[in-house]
TORVEXMAR-116046 format. One line per field, with one value per residue: residue number from 0; x, y negated, z negated of N, C-alpha, C, O, CB in turn; residue in three letters. Coordinates in Angstrom, 2 decimals. Glycine has a CB too. Layout:
loti = (NUM/...);
nu = (X/...);
nv = (Y/...);
nw = (Z/...);
cau = (X/...);
cav = (Y/...);
caw = (Z/...);
cu = (X/...);
cv = (Y/...);
cw = (Z/...);
ou = (X/...);
ov = (Y/...);
ow = (Z/...);
cbu = (X/...);
cbv = (Y/...);
cbw = (Z/...);
fike = (ala/...);
This chain:
loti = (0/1/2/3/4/5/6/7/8/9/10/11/12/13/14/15/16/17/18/19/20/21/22/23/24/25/26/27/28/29/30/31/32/33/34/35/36/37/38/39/40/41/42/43/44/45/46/47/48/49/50/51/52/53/54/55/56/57/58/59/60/61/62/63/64/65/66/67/68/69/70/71/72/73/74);
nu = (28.53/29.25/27.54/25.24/25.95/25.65/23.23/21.99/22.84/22.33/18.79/19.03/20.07/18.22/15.56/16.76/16.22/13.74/12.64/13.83/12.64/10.22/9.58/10.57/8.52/6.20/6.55/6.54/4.43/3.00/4.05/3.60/0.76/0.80/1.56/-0.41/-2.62/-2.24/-1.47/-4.00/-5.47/-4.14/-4.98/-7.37/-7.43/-6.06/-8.35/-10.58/-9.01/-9.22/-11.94/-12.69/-11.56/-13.07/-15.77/-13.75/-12.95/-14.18/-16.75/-15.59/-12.82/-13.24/-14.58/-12.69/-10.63/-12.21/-12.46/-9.85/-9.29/-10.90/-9.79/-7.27/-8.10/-8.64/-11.44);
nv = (13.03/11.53/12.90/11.53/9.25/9.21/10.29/8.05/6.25/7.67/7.47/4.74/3.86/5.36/4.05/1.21/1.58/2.81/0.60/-1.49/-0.37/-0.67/-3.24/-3.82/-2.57/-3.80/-6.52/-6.09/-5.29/-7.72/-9.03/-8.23/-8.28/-10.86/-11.28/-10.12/-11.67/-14.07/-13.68/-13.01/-15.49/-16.74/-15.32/-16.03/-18.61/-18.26/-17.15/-18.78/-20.63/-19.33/-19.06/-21.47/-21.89/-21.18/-23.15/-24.45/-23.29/-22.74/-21.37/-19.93/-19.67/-17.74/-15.73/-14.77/-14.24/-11.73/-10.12/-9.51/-8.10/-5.60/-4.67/-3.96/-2.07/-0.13/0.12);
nw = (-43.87/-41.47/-39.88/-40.35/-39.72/-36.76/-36.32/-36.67/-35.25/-32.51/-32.96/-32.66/-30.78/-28.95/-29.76/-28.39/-26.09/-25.58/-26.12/-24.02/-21.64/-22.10/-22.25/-19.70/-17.99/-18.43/-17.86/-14.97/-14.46/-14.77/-13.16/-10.78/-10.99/-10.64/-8.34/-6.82/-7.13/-5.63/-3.54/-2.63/-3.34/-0.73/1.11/1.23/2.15/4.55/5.83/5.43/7.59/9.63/10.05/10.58/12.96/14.39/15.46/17.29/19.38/22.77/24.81/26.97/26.30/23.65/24.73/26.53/24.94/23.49/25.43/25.64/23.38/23.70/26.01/24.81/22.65/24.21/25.14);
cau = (28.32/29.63/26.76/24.57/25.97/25.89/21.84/21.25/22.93/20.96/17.71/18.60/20.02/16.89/14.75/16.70/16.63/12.55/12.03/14.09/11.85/8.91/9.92/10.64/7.15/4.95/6.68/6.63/3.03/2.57/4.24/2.60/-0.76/0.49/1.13/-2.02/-3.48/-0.91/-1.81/-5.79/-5.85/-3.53/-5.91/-8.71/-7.17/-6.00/-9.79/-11.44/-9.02/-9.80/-13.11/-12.66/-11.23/-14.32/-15.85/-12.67/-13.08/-15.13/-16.89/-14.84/-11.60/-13.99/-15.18/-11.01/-10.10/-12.74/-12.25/-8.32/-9.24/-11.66/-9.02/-5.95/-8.22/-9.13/-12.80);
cav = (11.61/11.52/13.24/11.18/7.68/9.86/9.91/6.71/5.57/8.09/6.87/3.31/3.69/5.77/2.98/0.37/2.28/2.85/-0.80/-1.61/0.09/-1.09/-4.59/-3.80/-2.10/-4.55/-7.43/-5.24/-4.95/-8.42/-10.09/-7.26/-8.86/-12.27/-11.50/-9.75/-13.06/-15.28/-13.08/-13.31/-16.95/-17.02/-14.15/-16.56/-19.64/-18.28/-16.78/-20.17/-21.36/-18.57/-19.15/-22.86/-22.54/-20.29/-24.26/-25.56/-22.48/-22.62/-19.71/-19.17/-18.71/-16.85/-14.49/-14.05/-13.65/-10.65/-9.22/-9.28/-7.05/-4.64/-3.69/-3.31/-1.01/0.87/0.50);
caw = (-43.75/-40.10/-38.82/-40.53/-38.82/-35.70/-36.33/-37.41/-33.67/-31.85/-33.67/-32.70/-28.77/-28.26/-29.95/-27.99/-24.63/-24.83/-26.47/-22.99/-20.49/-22.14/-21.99/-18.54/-17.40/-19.30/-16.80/-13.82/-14.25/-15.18/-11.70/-9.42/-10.88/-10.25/-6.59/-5.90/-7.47/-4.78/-2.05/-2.59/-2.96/0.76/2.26/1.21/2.68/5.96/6.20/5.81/8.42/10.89/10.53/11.10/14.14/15.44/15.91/17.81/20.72/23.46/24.75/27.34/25.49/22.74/25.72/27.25/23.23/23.12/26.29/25.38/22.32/23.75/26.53/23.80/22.15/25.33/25.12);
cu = (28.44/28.45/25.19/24.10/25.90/24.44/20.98/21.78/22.31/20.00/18.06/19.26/18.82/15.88/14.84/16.46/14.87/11.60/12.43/12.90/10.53/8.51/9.49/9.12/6.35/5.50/6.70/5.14/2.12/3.12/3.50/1.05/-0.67/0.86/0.51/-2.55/-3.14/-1.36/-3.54/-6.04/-5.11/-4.59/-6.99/-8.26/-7.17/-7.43/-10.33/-10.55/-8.73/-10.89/-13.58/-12.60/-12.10/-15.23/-15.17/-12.81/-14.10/-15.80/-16.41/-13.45/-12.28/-13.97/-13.23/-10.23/-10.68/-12.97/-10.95/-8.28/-9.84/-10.28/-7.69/-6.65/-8.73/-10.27/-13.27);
cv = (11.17/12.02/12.23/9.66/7.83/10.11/8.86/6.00/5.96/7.40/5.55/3.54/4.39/4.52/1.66/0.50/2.32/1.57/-1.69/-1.45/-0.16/-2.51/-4.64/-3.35/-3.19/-5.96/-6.66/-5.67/-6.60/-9.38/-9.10/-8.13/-10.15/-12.32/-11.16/-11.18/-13.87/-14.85/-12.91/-14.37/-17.35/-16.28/-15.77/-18.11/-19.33/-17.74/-18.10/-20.93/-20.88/-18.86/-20.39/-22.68/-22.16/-22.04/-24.66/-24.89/-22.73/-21.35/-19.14/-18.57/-17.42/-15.33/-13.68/-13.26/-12.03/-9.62/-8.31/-7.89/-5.43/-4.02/-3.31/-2.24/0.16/0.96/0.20);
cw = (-42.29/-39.60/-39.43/-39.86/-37.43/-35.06/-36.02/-35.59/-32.90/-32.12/-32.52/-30.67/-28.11/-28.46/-29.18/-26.20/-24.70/-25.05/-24.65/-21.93/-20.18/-21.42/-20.30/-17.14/-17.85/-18.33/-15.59/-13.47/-14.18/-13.44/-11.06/-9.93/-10.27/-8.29/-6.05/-6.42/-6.19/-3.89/-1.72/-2.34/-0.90/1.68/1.99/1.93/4.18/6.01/6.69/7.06/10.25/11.07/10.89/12.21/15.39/16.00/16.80/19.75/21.45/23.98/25.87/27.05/24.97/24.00/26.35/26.12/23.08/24.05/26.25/24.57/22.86/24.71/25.84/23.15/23.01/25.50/26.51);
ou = (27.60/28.20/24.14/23.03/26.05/24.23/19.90/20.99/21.58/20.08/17.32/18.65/18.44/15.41/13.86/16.55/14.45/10.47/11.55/12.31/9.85/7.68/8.54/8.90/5.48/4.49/7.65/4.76/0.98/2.45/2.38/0.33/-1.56/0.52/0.40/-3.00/-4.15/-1.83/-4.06/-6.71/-5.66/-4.93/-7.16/-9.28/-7.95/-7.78/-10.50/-11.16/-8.37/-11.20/-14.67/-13.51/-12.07/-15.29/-15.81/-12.79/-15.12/-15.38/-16.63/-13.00/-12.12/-13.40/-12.84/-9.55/-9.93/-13.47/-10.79/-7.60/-9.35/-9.71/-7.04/-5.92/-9.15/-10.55/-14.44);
ov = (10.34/11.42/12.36/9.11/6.82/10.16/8.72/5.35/5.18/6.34/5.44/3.30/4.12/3.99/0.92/-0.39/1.75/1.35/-2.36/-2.43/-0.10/-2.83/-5.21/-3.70/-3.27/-6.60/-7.30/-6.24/-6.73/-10.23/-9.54/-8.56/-10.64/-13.09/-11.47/-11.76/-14.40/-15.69/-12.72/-14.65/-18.09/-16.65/-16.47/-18.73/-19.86/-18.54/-18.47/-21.83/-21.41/-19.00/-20.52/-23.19/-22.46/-22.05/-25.45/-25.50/-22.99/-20.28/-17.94/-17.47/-16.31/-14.24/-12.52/-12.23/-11.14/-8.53/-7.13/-6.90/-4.36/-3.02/-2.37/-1.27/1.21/1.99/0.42);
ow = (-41.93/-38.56/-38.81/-39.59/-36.74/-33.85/-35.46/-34.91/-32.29/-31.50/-31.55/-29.64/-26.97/-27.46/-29.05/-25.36/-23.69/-24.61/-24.09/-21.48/-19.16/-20.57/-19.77/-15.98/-16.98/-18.03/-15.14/-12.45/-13.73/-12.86/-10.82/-9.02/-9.58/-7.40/-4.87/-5.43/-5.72/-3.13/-0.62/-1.35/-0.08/2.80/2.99/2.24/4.97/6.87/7.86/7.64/11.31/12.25/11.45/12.86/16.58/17.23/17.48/20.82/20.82/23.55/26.01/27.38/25.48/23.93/26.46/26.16/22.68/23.79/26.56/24.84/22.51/24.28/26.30/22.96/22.55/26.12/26.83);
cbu = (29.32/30.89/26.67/24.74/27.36/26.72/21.60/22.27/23.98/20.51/17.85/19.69/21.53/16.22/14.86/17.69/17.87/11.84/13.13/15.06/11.86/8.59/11.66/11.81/6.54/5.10/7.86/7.03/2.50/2.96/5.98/2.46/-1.54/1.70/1.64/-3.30/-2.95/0.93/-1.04/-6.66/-4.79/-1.81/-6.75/-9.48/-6.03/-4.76/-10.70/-11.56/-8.18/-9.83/-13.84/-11.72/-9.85/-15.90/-15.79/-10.53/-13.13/-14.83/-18.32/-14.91/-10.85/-15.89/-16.55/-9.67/-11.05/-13.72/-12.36/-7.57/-10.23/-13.36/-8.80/-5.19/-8.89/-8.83/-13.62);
cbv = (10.87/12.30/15.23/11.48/6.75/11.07/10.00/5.77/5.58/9.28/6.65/1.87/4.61/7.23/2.74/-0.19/4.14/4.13/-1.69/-0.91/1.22/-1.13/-4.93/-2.95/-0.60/-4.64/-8.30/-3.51/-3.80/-8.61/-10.52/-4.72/-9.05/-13.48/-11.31/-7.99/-13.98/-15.29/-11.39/-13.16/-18.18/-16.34/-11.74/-16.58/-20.15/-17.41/-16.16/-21.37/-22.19/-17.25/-18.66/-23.73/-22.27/-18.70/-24.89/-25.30/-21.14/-23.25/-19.15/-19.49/-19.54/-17.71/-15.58/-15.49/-14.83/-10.92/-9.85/-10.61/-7.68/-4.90/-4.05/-4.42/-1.25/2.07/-0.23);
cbw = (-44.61/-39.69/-38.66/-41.50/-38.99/-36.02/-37.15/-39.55/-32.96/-32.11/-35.65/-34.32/-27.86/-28.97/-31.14/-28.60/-24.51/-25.20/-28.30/-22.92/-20.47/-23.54/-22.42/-18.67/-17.91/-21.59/-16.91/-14.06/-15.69/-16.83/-10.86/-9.77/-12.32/-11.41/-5.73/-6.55/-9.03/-4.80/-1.95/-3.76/-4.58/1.02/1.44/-0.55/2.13/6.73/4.92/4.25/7.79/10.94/9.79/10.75/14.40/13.98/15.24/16.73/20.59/24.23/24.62/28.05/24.02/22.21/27.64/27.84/21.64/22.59/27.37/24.44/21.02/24.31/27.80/22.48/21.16/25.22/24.01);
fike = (unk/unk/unk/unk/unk/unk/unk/unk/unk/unk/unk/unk/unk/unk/unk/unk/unk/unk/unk/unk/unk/unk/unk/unk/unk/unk/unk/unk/unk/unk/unk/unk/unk/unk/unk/unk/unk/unk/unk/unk/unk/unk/unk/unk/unk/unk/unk/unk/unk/unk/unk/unk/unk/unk/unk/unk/unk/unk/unk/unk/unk/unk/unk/unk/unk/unk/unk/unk/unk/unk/unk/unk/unk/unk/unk);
């Protein structure tokens, strides 16, 4: 009889231990989507207001901006 209530707890701390983990993956998976969502809509904001500000420059900044780059990358 002892090894039988000794089963029946196994059985159920395994059942509550992989009902646990599930729980736990199935929200894991569910915020990682919502901050690639959070972080798409921000990529797509700061975009539109990089590309705004391509209007605001003149072309001699524009030209000091792209000279700046070419010699950081050594070209």
């Amino acid at each position: 009889m002892e090894q039988v209530d000794l089963m029946a707890e196994a059985l159920n701390l395994t059942l509550f231990g992989m009902g646990f983990v599930f729980l736990f993956l199935t929200l894991l998976v569910f915020v990682t989507k919502l901050m690639s969502i959070i972080i798409q809509r921000k990529s797509r904001q700061a975009s539109v207001a990089i590309n705004g500000m391509d209007d605001e420059l003149d072309e001699e900044t524009k030209f000091v901006i792209e000279e700046a780059i070419k010699i950081h990358r050594g070209a």
